[in-house]
KOLMARMI-433473 format. One record per residue (C-alpha): residue number from 1; residue in one letter; z, x, y. Coordinates in Angstrom, 3 decimals, always signed. Layout:
% KOLMARMI-433473
<node NUM,a,<Z,X,Y>>
...
% end
This chain:
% KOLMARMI-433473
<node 1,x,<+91.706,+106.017,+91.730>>
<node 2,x,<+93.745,+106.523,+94.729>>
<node 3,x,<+94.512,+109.987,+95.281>>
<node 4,x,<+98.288,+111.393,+95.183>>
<node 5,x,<+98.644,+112.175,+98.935>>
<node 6,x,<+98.029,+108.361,+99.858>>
<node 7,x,<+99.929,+107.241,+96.962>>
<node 8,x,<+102.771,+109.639,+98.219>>
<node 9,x,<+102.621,+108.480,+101.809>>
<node 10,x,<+103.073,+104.632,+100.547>>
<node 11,x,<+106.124,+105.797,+98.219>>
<node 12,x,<+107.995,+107.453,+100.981>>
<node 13,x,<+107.058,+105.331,+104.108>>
<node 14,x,<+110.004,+102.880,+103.723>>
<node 15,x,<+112.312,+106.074,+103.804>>
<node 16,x,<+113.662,+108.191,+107.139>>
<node 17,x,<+111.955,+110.936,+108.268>>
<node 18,x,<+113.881,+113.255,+106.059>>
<node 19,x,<+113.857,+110.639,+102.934>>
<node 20,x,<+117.748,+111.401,+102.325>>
<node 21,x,<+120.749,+109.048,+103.578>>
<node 22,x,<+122.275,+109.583,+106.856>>
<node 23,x,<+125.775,+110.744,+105.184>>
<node 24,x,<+126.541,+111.786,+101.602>>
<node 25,x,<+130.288,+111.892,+102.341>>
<node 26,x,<+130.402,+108.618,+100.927>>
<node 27,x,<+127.976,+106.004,+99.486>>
<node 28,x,<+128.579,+102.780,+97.967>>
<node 29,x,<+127.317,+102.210,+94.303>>
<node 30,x,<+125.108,+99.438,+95.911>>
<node 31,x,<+123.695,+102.173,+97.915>>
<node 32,x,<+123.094,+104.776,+94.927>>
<node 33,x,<+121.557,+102.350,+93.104>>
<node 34,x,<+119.309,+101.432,+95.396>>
<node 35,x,<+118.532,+105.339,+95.730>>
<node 36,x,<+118.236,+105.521,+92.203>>
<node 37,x,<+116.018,+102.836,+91.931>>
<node 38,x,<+113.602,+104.127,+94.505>>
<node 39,x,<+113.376,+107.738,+93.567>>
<node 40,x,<+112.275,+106.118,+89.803>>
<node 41,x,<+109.925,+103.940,+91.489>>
<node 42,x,<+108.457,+107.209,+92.874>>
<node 43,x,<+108.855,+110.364,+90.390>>
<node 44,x,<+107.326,+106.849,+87.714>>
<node 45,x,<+104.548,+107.068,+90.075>>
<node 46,x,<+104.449,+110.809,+90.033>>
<node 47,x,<+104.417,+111.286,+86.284>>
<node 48,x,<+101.400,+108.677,+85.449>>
<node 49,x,<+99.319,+111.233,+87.471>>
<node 50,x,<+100.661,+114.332,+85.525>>
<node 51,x,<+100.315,+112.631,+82.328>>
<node 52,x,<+96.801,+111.306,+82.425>>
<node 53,x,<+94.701,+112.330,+79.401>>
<node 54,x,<+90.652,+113.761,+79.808>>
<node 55,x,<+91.745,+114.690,+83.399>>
<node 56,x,<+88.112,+115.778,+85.334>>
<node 57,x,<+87.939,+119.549,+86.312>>
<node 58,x,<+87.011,+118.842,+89.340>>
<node 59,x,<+90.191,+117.965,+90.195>>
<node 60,x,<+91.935,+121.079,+89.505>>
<node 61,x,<+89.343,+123.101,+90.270>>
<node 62,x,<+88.687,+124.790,+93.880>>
<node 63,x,<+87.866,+127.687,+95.877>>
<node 64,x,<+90.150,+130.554,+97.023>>
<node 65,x,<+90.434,+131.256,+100.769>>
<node 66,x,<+90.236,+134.507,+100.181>>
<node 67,x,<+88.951,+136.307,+96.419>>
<node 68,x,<+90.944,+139.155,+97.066>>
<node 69,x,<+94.064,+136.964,+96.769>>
<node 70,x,<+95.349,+136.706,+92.752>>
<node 71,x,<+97.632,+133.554,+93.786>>
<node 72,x,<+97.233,+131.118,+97.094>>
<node 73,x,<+100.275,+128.965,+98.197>>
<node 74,x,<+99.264,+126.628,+100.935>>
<node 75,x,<+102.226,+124.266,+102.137>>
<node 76,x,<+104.109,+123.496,+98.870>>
<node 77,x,<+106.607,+121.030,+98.733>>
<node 78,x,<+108.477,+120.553,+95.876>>
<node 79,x,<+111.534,+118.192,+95.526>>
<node 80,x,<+114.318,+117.329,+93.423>>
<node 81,x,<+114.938,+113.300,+93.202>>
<node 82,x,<+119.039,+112.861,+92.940>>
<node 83,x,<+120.965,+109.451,+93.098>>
<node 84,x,<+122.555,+110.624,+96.377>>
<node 85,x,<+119.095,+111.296,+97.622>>
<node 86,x,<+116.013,+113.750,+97.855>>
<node 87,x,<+116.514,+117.522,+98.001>>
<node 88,x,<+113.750,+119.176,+99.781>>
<node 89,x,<+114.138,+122.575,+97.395>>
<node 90,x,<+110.711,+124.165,+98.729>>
<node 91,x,<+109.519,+122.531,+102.077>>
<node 92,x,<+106.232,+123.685,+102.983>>
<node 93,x,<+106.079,+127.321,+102.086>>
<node 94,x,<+102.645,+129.251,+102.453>>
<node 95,x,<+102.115,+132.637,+101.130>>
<node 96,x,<+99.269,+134.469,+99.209>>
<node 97,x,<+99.614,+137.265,+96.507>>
<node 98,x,<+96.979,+140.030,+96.840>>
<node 99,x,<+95.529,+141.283,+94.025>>
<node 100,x,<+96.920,+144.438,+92.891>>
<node 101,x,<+100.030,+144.348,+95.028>>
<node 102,x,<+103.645,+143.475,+94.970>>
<node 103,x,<+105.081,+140.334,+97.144>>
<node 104,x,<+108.543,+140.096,+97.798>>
<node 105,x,<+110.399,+137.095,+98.022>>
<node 106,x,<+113.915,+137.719,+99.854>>
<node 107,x,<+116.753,+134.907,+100.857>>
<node 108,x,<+120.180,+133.895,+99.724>>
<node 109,x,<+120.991,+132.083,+97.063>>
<node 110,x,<+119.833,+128.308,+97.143>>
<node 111,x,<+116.853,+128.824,+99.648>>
<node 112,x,<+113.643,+127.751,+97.171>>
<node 113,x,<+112.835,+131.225,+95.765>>
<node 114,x,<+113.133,+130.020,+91.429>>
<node 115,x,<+112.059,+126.921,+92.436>>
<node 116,x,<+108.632,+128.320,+93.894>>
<node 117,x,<+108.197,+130.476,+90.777>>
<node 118,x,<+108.964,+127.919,+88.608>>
<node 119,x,<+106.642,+125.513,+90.402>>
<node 120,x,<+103.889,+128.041,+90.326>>
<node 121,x,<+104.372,+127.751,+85.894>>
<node 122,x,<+104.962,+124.227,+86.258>>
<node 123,x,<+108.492,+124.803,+84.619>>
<node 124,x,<+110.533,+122.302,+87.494>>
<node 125,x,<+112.466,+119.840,+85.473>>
<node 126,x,<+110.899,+116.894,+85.437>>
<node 127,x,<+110.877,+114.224,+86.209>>
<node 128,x,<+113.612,+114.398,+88.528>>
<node 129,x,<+111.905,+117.418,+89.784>>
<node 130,x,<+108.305,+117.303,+91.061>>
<node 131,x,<+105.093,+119.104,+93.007>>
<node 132,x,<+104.789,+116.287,+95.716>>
<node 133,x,<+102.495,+118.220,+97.889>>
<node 134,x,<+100.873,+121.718,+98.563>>
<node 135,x,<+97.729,+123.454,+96.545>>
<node 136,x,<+98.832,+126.628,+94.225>>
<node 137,x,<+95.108,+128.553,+93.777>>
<node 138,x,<+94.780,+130.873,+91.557>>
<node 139,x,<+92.224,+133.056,+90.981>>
<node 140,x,<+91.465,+133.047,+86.891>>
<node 141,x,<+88.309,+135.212,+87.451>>
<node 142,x,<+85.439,+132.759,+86.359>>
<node 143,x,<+86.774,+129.521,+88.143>>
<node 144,x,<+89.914,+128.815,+90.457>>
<node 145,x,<+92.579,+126.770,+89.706>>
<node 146,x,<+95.145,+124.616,+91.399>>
<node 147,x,<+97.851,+124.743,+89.207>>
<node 148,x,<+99.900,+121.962,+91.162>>
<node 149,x,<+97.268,+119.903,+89.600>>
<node 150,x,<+96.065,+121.521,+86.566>>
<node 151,x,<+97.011,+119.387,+83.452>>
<node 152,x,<+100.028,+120.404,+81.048>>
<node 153,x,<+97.569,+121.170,+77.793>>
<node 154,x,<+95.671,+123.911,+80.304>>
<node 155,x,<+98.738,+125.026,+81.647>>
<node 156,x,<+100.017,+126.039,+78.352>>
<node 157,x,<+97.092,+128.076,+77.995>>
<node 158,x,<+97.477,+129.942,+81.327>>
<node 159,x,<+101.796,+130.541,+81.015>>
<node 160,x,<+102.428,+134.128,+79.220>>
<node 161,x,<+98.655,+135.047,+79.069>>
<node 162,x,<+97.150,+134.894,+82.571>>
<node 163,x,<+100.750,+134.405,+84.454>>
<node 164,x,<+104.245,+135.984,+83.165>>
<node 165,x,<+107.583,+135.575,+83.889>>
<node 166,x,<+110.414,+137.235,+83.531>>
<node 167,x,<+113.323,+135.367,+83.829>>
<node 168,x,<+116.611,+135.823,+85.223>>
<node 169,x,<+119.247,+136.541,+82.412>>
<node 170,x,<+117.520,+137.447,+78.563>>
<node 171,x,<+120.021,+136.162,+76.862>>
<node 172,x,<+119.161,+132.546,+77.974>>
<node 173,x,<+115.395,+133.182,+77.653>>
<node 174,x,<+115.156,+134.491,+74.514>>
<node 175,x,<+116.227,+132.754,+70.784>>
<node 176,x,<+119.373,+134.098,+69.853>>
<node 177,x,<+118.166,+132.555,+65.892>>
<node 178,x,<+115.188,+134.650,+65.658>>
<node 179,x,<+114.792,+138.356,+65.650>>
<node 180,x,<+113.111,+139.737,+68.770>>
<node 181,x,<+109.626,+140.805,+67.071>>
<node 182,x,<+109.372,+137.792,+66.321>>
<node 183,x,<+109.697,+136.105,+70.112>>
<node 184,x,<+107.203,+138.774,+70.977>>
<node 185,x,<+104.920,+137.840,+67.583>>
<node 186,x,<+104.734,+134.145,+68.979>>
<node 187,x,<+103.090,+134.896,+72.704>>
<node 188,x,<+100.689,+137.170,+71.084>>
<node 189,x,<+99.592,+134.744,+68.722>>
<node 190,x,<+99.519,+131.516,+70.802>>
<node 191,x,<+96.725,+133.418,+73.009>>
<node 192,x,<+94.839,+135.633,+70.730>>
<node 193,x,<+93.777,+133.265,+67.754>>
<node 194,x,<+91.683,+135.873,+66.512>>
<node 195,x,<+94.258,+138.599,+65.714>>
<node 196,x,<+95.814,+138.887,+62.495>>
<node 197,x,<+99.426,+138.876,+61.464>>
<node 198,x,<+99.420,+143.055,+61.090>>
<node 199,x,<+97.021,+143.885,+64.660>>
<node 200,x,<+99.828,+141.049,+65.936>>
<node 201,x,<+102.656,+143.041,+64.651>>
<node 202,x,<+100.761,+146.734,+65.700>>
<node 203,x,<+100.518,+145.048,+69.093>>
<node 204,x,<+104.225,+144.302,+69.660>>
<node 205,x,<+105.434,+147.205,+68.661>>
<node 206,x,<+103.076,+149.013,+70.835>>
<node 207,x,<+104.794,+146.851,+73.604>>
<node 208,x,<+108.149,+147.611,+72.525>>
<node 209,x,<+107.409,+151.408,+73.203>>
<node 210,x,<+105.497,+150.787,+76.341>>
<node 211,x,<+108.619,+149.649,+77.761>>
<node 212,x,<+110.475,+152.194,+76.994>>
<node 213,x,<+112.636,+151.460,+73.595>>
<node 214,x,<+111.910,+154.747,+71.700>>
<node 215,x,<+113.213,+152.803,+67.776>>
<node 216,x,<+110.481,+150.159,+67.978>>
<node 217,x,<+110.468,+149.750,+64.493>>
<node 218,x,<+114.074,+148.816,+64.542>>
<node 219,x,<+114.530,+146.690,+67.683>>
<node 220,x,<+111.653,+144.523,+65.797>>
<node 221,x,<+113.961,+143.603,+63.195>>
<node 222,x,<+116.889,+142.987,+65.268>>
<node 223,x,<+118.259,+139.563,+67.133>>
<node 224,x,<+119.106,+139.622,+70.536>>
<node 225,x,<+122.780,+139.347,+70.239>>
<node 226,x,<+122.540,+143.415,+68.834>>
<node 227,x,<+121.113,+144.654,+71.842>>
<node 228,x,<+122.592,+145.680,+75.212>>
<node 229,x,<+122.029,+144.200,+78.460>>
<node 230,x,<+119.143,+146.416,+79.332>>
<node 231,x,<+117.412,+146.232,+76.110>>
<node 232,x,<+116.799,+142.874,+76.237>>
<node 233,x,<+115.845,+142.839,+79.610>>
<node 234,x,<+113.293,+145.605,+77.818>>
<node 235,x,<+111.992,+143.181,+75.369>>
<node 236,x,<+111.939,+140.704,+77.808>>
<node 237,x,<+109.044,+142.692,+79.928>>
<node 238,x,<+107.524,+143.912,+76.755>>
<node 239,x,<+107.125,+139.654,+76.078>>
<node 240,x,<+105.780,+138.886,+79.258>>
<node 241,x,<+103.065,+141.809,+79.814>>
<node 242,x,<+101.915,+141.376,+75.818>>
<node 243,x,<+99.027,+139.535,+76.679>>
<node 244,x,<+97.868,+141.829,+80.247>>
<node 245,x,<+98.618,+139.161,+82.325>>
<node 246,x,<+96.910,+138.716,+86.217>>
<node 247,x,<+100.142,+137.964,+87.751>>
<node 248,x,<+104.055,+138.940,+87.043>>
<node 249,x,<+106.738,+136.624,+87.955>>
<node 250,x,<+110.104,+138.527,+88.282>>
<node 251,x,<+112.669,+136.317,+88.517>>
<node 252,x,<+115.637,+138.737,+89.717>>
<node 253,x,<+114.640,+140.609,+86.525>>
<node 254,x,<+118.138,+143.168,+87.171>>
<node 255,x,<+120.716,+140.904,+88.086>>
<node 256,x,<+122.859,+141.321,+85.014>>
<node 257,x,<+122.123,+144.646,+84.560>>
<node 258,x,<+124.400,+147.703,+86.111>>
<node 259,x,<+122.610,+150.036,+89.274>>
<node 260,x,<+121.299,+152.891,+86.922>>
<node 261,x,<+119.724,+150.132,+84.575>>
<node 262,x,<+117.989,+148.253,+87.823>>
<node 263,x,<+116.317,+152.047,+88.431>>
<node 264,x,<+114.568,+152.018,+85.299>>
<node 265,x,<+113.255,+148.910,+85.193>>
<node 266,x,<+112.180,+148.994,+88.933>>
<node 267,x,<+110.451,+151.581,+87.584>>
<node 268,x,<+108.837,+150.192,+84.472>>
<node 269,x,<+107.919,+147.720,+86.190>>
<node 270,x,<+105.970,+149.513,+88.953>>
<node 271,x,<+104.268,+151.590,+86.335>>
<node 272,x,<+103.279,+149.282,+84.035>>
<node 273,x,<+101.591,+147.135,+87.267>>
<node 274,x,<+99.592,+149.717,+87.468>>
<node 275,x,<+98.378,+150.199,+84.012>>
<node 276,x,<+97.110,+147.056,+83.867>>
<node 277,x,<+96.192,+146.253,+87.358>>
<node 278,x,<+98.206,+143.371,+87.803>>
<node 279,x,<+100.259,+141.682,+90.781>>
<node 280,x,<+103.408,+141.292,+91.079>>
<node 281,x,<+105.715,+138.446,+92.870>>
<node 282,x,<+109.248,+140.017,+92.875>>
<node 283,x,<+112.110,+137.636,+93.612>>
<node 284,x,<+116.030,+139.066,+94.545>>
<node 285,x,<+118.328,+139.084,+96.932>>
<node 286,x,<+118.575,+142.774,+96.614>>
<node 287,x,<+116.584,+144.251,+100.215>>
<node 288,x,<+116.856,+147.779,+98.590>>
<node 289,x,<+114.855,+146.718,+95.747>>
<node 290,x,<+112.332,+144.707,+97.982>>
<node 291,x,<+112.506,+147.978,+100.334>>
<node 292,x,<+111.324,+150.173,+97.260>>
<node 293,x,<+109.213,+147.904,+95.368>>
<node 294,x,<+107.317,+145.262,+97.478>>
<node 295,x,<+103.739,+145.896,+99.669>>
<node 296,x,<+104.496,+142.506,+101.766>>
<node 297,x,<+107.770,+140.529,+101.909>>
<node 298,x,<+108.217,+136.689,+102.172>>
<node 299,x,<+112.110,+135.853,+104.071>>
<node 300,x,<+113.300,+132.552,+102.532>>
<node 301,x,<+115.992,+130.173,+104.205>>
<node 302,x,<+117.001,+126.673,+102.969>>
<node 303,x,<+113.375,+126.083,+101.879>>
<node 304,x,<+111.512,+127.096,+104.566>>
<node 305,x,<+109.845,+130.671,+104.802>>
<node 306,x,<+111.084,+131.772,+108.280>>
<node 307,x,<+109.275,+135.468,+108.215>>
<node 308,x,<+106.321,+136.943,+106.159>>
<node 309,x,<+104.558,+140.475,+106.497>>
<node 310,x,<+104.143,+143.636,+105.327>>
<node 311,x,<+107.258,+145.561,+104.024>>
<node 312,x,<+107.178,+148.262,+106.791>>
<node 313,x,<+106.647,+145.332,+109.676>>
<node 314,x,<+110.113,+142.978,+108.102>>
<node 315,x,<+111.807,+146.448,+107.839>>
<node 316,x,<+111.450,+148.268,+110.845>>
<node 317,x,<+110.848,+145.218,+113.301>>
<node 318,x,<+112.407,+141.784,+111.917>>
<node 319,x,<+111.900,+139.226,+114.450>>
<node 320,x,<+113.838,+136.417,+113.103>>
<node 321,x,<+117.415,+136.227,+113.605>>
<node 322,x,<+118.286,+135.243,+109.997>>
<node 323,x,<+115.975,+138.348,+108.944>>
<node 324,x,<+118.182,+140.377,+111.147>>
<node 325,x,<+121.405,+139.335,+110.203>>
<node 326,x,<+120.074,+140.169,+106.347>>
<node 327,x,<+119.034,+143.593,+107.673>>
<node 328,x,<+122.821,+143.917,+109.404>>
<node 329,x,<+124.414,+142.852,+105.865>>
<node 330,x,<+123.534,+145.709,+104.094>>
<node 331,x,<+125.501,+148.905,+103.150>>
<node 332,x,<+124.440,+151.720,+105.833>>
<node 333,x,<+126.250,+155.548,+105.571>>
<node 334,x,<+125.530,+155.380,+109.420>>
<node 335,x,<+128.453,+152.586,+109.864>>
<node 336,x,<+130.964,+154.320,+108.028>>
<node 337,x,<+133.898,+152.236,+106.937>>
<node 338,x,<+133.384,+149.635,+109.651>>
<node 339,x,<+133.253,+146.201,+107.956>>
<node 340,x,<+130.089,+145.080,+106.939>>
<node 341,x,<+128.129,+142.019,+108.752>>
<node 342,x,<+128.169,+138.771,+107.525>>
<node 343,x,<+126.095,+135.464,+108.825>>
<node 344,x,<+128.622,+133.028,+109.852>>
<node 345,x,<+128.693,+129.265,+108.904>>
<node 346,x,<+127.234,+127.273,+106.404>>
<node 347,x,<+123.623,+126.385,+105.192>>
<node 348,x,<+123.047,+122.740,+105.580>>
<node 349,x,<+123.368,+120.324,+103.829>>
<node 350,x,<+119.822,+119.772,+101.186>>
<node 351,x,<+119.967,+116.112,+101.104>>
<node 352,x,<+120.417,+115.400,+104.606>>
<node 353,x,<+118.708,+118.468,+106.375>>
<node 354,x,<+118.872,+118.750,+110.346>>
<node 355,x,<+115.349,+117.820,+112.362>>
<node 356,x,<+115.393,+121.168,+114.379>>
<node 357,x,<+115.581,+124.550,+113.048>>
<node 358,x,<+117.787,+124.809,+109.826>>
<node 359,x,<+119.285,+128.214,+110.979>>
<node 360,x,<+120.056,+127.032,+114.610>>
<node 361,x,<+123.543,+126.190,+113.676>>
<node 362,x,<+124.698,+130.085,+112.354>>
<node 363,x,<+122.044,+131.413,+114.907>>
<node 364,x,<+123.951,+133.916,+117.566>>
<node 365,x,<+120.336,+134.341,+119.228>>
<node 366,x,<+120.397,+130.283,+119.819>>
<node 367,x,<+119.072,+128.883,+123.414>>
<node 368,x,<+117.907,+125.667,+124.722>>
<node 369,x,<+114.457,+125.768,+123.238>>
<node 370,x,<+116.407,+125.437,+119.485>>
<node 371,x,<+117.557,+121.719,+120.176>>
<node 372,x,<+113.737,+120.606,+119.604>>
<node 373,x,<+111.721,+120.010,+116.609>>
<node 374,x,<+111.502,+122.750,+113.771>>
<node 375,x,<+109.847,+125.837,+114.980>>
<node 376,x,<+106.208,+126.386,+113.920>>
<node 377,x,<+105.491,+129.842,+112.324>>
<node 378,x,<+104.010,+132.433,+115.256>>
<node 379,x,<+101.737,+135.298,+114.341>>
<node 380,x,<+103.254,+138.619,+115.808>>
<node 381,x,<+100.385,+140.595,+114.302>>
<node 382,x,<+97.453,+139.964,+111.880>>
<node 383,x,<+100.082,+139.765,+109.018>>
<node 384,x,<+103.541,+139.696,+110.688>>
<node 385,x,<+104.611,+135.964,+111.110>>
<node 386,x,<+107.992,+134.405,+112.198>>
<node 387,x,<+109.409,+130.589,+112.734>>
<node 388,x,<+111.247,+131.255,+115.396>>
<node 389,x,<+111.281,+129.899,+119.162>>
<node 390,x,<+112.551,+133.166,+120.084>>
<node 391,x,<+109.035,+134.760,+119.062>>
<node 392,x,<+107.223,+131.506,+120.774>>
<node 393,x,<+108.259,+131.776,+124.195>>
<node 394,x,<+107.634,+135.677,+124.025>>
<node 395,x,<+104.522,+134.497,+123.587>>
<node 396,x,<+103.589,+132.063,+125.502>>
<node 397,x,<+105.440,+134.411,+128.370>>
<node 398,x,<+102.882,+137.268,+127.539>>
<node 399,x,<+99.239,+134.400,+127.481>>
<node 400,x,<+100.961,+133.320,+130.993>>
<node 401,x,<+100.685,+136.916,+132.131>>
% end
């Protein structure tokens, strides 16, 4: 059977380079149709591979790079299929997860970050949404799989007992018809066959307390419409660690909740990583919480990962100029009341993105180097890396010396 790379490059080779339209100012209805037409032709395609029955393991099944990684991301591209044309959410990102520590994923709003967790659980909505390219390895101990490829009835297996997540607002996660035990009940059970109802029951409540809710008994019994903000956000945790998993999703986990309530679970969640020895791939926008929490930190922009390294190296020496104007945006007592910095402009356009650097257009570090093809990613140190031709020409300046 032809393999999904070549079937790919057949599907898109009658597109641009970019497989968008020029302009999405206007289109004709001739000319959406036709779009429409050819992103079915192509997510059709997409979804006879995904739903193949008695799928070999071989062909999910691989190697890690590295064992002390939990989770390998090697150039995934994931894109969302749209009458007006194809939006490039996550375009070729690359990033590993150690085992044991915490990765943080940083960018504004928009740039790929929930659409590379929810690619890693195979949650994208399909099929307008799809994997197209990219290996996701993940270490489950005895074998290694690649979950881009790994078929929906092993998947199930895998989501909530060897990978968690915790999404971004409870009270759109969780079943506002059935009490919260309950919720909790159901992972427990769905992985753990063996357990009876009561060591099921014993086991969530012994959740419920290890995330700090002191009435376990009662919070059990209740629905999630009777508990505040931060409760649920509580319960939420206590769902998603039930079953020990290897890796922790957090999906903005304090967005809705107020600063004090962000403390406490920024704390819960550091502790309980290390009661069970688990990693942890924390997504936000907040740099204070990625400052606190995070070992390394992944810089997102407009699908792209522009800088990656350890949280001390992004901190006290970002090299890209969108990381910089991120580190210039925050709150400082050192400013005073002078007026906070804010990145000018616009990010582009997802359908039809530009063929040189995406951040070239809001970039105040810009030169004539930035009107060529997208930067490739430059290694500063052994784990410091930046996209940025800024970085390249340092470097090729310091081989030339």
């Amino acid at each position: 059977m032809e393999d999904k790379k070549g079937i790919l490059g057949k599907l898109f080779g009658k597109r641009n380079g970019r497989g968008a339209v020029k302009s999405v100012n206007y289109m004709s209805a001739k000319e959406i149709r036709r779009i429409s037409h050819e992103n079915r032709r192509i997510t059709d395609e997409l979804e006879r591979l995904r739903n193949r029955e008695n799928v070999p393991e071989s062909e999910y099944t691989t190697t890690m790079k590295d064992p002390e990684n939990i989770l390998e991301i090697e150039d995934l591209n994931t894109y969302f299929f749209t009458d007006i044309g194809t939006a490039k959410a996550v375009d070729g990102v690359t990033f590993n997860v150690p085992r044991g520590k915490t990765v943080g994923v940083v960018g504004e709003s928009g740039c790929g970050k929930s659409v590379t967790a929810l690619s890693i659980m195979q949650l994208v909505q399909r099929p307008q949404g799809q994997i197209v390219k990219g290996e996701l390895r993940f270490n489950a101990g005895a074998v290694t799989l690649d979950l881009a490829k790994t078929p929906t009835e092993k998947m199930q297996k895998i989501r909530g007992n060897e990978i968690s997540m915790i999404f971004q607002e409870p009270m759109t996660s969780l079943n506002p018809v059935f009490k919260v035990g309950m919720q909790i009940d159901e992972v427990i059970e769905l992985h753990n066959e063996d357990m009876d109802k009561a060591a099921v029951k014993a086991r969530t409540l012994e959740m419920i307390q290890t995330v700090g809710i002191a009435n376990a008994e009662g919070v059990y019994d209740m629905f999630p419409h009777e508990l505040s903000g931060g409760m649920r956000q509580r319960a939420m945790i206590a769902m998603a660690l039930a079953c020990t998993p290897k890796l922790i999703i957090a999906d903005e986990p304090t967005t809705a909740l107020d600063v004090t309530i962000q403390a406490q679970i920024m704390d819960l969640l550091r502790q309980l990583k290390e009661q069970i020895n688990s990693s942890i791939m924390l997504i936000t926008h907040d740099l204070g919480v990625i400052a606190e929490m995070a070992d390394y930190v992944v810089v997102m922009y407009a699908g792209r990962i522009v800088e990656q390294g350890t949280a001390a190296e992004v901190f006290h020496h970002p090299a890209h100029p969108y990381t910089i104007g991120l580190m210039a945006s925050r709150p400082s007592r050192v400013r005073g009341t002078k007026a906070l910095y804010s990145i000018p402009g616009a990010v582009p356009n997802p359908i039809d993105m530009p063929n040189y650097c995406y951040f070239r257009d809001r970039c105040s570090m810009a030169f004539g180097a930035c009107d060529g093809p997208y930067p490739p990613a430059v290694s500063i140190t052994g784990t410091h890396s930046v996209a940025c031709y800024r970085s390249l020409t340092a470097e090729e300046g310091e081989n030339d010396g």
